[in-house]
C-alpha positions in Angstrom: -14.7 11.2 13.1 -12.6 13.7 14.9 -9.0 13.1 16.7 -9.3 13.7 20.2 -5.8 14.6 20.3 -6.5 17.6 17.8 -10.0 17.8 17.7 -9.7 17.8 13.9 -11.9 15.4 11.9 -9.3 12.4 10.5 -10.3 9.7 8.0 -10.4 6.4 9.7 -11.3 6.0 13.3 -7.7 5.1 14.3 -5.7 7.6 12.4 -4.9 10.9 12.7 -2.6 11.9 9.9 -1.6 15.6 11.0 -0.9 14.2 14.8 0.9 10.8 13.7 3.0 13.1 11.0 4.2 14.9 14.4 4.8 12.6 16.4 7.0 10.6 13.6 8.6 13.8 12.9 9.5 14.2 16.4 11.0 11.2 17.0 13.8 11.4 13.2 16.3 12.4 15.1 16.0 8.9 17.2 16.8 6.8 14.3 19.1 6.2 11.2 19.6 3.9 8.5 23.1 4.8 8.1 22.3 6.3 4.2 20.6 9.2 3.9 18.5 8.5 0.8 17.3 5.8 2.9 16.5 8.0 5.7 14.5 10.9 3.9 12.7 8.0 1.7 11.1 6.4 5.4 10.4 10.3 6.5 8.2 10.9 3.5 6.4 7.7 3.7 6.1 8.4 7.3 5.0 11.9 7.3 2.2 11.4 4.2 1.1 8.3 5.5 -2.7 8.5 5.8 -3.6 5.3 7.2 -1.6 2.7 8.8 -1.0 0.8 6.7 1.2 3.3 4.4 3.5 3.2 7.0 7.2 2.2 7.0 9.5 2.2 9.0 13.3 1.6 10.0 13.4 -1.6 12.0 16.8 -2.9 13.6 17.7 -6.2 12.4 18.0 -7.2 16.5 14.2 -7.3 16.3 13.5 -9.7 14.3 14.5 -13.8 15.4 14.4 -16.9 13.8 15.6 -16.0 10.6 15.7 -18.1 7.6 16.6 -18.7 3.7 13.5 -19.1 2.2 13.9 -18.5 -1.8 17.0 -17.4 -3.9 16.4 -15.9 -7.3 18.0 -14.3 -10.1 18.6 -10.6 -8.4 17.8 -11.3 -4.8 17.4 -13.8 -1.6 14.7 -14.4 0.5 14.2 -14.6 4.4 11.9 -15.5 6.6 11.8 -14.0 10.0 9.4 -13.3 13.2 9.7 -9.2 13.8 9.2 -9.1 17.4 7.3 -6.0 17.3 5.0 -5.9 14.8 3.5 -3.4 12.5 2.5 -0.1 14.2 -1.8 0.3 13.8 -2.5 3.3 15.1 -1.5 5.4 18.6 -2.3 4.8 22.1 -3.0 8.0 23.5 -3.8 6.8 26.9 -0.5 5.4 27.0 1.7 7.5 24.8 2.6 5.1 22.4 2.2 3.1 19.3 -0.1 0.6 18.9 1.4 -2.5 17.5 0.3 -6.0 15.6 2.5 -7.9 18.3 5.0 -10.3 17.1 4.5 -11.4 13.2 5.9 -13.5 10.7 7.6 -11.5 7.9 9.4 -11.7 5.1 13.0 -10.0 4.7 14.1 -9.9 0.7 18.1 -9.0 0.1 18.9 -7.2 -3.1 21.8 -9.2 -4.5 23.2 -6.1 -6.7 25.9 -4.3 -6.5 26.6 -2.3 -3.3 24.3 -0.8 -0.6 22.1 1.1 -2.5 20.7 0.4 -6.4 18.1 1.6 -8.8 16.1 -2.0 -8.3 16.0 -1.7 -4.6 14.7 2.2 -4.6 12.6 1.2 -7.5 10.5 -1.9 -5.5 10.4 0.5 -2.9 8.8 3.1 -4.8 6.6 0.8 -7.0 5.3 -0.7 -3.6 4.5 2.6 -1.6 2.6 3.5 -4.9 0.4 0.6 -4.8 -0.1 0.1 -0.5 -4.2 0.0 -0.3 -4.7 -1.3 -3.4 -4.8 -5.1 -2.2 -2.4 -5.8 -5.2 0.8 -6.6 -3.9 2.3 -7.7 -0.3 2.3 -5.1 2.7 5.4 -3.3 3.1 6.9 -2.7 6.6 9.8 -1.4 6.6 13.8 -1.5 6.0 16.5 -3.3 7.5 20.2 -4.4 7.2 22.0 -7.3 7.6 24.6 -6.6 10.0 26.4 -9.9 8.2 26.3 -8.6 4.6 25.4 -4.9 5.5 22.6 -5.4 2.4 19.7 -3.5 2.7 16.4 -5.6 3.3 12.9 -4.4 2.6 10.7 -6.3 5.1 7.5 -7.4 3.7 3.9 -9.6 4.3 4.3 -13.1 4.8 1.8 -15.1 3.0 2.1 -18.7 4.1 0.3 -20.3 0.7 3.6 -19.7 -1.2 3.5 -18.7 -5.1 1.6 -19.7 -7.8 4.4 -21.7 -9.6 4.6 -24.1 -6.4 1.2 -24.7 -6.1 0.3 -25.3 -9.6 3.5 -28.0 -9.1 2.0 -29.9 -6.2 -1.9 -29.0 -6.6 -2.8 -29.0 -10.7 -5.1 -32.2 -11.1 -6.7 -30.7 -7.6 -8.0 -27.4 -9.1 -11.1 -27.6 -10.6 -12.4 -25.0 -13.3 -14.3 -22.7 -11.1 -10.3 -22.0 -9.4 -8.7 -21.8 -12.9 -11.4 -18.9 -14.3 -11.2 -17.2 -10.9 -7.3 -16.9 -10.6 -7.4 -16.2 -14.3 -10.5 -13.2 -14.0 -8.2 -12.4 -10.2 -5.1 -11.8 -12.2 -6.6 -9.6 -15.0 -8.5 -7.5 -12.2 -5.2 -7.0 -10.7 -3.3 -6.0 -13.6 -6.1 -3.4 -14.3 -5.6 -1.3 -11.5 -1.5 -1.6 -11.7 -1.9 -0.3 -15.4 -4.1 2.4 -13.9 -1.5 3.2 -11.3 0.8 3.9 -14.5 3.0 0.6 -13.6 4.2 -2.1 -15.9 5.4 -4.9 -13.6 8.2 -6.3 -16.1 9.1 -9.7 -14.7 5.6 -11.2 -14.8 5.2 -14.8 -13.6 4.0 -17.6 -11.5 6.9 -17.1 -9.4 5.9 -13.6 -8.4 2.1 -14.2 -7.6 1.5 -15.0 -4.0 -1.1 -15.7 -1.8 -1.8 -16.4 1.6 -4.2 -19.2 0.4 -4.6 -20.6 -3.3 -8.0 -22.4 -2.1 -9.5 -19.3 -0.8 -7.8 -16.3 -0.9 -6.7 -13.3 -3.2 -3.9 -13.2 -4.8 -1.0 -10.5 -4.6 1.8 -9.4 -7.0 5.2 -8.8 -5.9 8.6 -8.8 -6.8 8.5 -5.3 -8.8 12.0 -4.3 -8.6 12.0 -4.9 -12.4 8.8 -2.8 -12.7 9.6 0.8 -14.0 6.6 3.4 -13.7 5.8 4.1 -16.9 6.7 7.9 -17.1 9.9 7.1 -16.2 10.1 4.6 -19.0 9.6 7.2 -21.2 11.9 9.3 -19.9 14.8 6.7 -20.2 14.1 5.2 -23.4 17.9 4.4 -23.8 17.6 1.7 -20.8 17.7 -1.0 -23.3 18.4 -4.5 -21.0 16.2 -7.1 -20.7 15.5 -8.9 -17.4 12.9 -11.5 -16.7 12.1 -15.3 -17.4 12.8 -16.1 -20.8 9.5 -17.8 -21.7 7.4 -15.1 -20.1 9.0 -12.1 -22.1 7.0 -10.4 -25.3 9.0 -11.2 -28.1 9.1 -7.5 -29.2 10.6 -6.8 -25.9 13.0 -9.9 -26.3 14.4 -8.7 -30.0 14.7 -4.8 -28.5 12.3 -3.1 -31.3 9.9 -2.1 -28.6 10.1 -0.7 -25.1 8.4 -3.0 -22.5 4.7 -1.6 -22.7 1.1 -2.6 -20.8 1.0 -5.1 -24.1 3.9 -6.9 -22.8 2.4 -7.6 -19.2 -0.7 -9.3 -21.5 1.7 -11.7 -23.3 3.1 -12.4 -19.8 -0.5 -13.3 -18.7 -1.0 -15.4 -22.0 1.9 -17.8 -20.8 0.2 -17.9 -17.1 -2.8 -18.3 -18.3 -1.4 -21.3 -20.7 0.3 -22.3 -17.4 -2.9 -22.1 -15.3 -4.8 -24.6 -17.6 -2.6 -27.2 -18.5 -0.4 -27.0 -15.2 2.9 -27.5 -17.9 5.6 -24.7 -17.7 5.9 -23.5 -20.7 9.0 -24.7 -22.9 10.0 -26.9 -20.1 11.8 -29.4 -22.2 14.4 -26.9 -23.4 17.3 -24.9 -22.9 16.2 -21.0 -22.5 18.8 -20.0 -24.5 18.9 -17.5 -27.6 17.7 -20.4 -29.7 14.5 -20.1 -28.1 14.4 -16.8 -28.3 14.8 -16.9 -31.6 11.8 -19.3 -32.2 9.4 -17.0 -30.0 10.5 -13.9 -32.2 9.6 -16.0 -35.0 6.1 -17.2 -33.7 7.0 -20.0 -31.5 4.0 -20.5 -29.1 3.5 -23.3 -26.4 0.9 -25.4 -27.6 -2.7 -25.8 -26.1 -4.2 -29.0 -25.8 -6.8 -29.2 -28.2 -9.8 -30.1 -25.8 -9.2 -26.9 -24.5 -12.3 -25.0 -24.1 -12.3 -22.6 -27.3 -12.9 -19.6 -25.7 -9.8 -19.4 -23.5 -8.1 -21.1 -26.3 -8.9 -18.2 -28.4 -8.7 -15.5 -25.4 -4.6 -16.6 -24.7 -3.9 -16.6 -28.5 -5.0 -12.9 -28.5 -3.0 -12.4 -25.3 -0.1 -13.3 -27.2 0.0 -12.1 -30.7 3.0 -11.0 -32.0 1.1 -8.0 -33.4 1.0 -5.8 -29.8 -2.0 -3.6 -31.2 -4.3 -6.7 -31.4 -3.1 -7.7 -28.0 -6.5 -6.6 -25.4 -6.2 -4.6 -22.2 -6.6 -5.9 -19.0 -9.9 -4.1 -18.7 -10.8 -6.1 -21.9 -9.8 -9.5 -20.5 -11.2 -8.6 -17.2 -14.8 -8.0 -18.7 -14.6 -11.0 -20.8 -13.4 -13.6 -17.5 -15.3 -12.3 -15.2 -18.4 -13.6 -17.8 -17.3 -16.5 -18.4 -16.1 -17.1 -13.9 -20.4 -16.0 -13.5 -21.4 -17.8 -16.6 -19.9 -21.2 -15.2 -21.1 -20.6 -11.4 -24.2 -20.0 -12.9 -24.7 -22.9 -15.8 -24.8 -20.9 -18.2 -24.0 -19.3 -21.6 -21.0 -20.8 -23.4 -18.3 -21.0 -21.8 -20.4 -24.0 -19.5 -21.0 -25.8 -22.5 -17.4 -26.0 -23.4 -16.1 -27.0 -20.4 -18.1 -29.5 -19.8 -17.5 -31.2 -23.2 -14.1 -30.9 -22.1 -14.2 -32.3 -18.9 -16.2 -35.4 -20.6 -13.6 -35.6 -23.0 -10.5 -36.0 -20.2 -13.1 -38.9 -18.2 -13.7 -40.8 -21.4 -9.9 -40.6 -22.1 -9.3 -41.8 -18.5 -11.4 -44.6 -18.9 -10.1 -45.6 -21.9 -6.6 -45.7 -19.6 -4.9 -42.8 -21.6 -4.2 -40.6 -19.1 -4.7 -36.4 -19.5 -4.4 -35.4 -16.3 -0.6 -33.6 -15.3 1.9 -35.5 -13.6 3.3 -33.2 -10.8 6.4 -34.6 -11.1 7.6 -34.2 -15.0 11.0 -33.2 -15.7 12.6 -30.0 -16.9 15.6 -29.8 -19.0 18.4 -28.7 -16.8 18.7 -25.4 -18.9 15.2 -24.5 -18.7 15.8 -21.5 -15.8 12.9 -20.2 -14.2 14.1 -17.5 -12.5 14.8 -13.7 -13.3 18.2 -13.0 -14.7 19.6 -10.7 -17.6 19.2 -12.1 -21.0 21.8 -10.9 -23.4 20.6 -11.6 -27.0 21.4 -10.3 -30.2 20.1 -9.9 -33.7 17.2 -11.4 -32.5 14.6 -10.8 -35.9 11.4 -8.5 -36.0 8.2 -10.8 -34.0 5.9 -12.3 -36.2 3.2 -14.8 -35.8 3.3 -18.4 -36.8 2.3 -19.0 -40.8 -0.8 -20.3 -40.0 -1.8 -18.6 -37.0 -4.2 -15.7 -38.1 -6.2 -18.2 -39.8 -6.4 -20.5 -36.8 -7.6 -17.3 -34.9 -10.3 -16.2 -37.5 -11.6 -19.8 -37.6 -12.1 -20.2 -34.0 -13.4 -16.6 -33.4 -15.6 -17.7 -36.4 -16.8 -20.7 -34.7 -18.6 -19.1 -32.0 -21.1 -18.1 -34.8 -22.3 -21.3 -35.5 -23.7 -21.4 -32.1 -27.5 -21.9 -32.4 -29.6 -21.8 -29.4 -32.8 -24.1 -29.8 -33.8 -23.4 -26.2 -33.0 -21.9 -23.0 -30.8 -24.9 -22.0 -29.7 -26.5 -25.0 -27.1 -25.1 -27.6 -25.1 -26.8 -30.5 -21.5 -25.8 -30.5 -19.0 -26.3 -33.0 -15.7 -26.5 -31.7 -12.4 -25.6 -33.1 -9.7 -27.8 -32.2 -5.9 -26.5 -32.0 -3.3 -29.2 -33.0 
């Protein structure tokens, strides 16, 4: 494809980087944030943006209308807005100009902290300009400022289906177990590439997984001003806080013996993945205080129902050893999901056999009037906080598992080998039960 502007060949049809890199270049001078850090941040991401979609901008808060408060967490609030404009796709040579996305709804997130400018707001920024393209975290417009507050904003993709946490809340006994091992195999895929991108995201949880549809559509990560890329965790080694949801945070992470690795990420998928298929949130009926903390250091897991099918009972309990080394990548779990997701489309292997035992088991406790399904409505203890804030324990002990859990691990992995296959459709399981 060539430019007609410059007659050079560009990568996509609609964008010419060397032309568009001008023509932002030319127009610097136009514009100001008001804070120069800001400023030259936008120009870079302006002037090595290859497609449009790397792309930010400054936006004046006058363009967008209809704002509203949305969501309020531990380090930040949320809007909700329509930007007037839209996002810029490409340029409009005929008329001199760019072309835009027309008006859109967006999102607008407010960094609580201290002052204008601080390490978590530069941070998401960085984190997200790192993974634009990669279809693993919300689209990232641009940067505004309250003219009430005079808080930066990043402005961000809007996606309409809300987070996990929500929908799990309101749609559990609706999602069947072709949705659970797709989320679960989506989530794994995801965290392989942010691992690859040398990112650990930190302040993993239902909260922070969004999508624009939970019946049919991908999911996205955001919320990464806690993530740090992992060179520069090495670098600062003395950085020492913990942040995060309590019941989602490794333990070795929680008692401050190890710096928050890719391992950590996998225990924070253990607890969504726990989440996922039961539709409980974990610990629920406590306070998240340093007592549980404690516990978790020293083995405290939520429990799995025992009609669980084995292999994801056994798959989360790997996720969240207290040993990290045993703990497997995200290209691990990937592999192994995305077996067990084609296995159960297809009828097959295993993993179809278990579930279907346990689905049998939930209808003949229904019709027996004990009920297993979830009730969307239980109650949390008033203590139980699901939202990111800074957890300031102490003399927290060394993690260790549970006495009995290694054995409960070996038995079930040893289970699986009492699987005899008589013929192409019939096999004889024996299942480990967790109590």
């Amino acid at each position: 494809m060539v430019c007609p502007g410059c007659y050079r060949s560009r990568i996509s049809w609609n964008w010419c980087k060397s032309c568009n890199s001008t023509r932002f270049e030319n127009n610097f001078d136009k514009w100001t944030s008001g804070n120069d850090i800001i400023d030259k941040f936008i120009q870079d991401a302006q002037l090595n943006a290859d497609y449009y979609d790397k792309v930010i901008e400054w936006i004046p808060y006058e363009r967008f209308k209809g704002i509203r408060e949305i969501a309020k967490g531990g380090f930040g609030t949320i809007y909700c807005a329509e930007w007037i404009d839209g996002c810029i796709e490409g340029w409009d040579i005929e008329n001199q100009q760019w072309e835009r996305n027309g008006q859109q709804e967006v999102v607008l997130k407010r960094f609580d902290g201290i002052g204008d400018i601080n390490e978590d707001f530069l941070n998401e920024m960085t984190v997200h300009l790192k993974s634009i393209g990669k279809s693993i975290s919300t689209s990232f417009y641009g940067i505004t400022k309250g003219p009430e507050t005079y808080k930066y904003m990043m402005v961000l993709e809007y996606l309409g289906g809300g987070n996990l946490r929500n929908y799990l809340n309101n749609n559990f006994n609706n999602i069947n177990w072709e949705n659970k091992l797709y989320y679960l195999k989506q989530l794994a895929d995801i965290f392989e590439e942010i691992h690859e991108l040398g990112i650990i995201h930190y302040d993993f949880h239902p909260g922070n997984i969004l999508s624009y549809s939970f019946n049919d559509s991908l999911l996205h990560i955001s919320d990464f001003g806690l993530s740090k890329l992992i060179e520069k965790n090495v670098e600062n080694p003395q950085k020492r806080n913990v942040f995060g949801v309590l019941p989602y945070i490794a333990p070795e992470v929680l008692c401050g013996n190890e710096e928050y690795t890719k391992a950590a990420d996998v225990y924070s998928f253990a607890i969504i993945a726990y989440e996922i298929i039961t539709g409980f949130q974990p610990y629920s009926y406590v306070p998240h205080d340093e007592e549980l903390a404690l516990k978790i250091c020293n083995g405290l897991r939520p429990k799995i129902p025992f009609h669980t099918p084995p292999l994801i009972t056994r798959m989360i309990m790997r996720c969240w050893n207290a040993q990290i080394n045993c703990r497997p990548t995200f290209e691990e779990l990937y592999e192994e999901l995305k077996k067990y997701h084609d296995d159960y489309l297809n009828n097959t292997d295993i993993i179809t056999i278990q579930i279907k035992e346990a689905k049998e088991f939930s209808k003949n406790q229904e019709a027996a009037d004990i009920t297993t399904t979830t009730p969307l409505n239980y109650r949390t203890h008033p203590q139980a906080i699901y939202t990111s804030r800074l957890l300031s324990f102490s003399n927290l002990p060394k993690p260790k598992n549970e006495e009995n859990f290694g054995k409960q691990l070996e038995e079930l992995s040893e289970s699986f080998s009492h699987i005899i296959t008589t013929s192409k459709y019939q096999l004889y399981i024996v299942f480990f039960f967790i109590s």
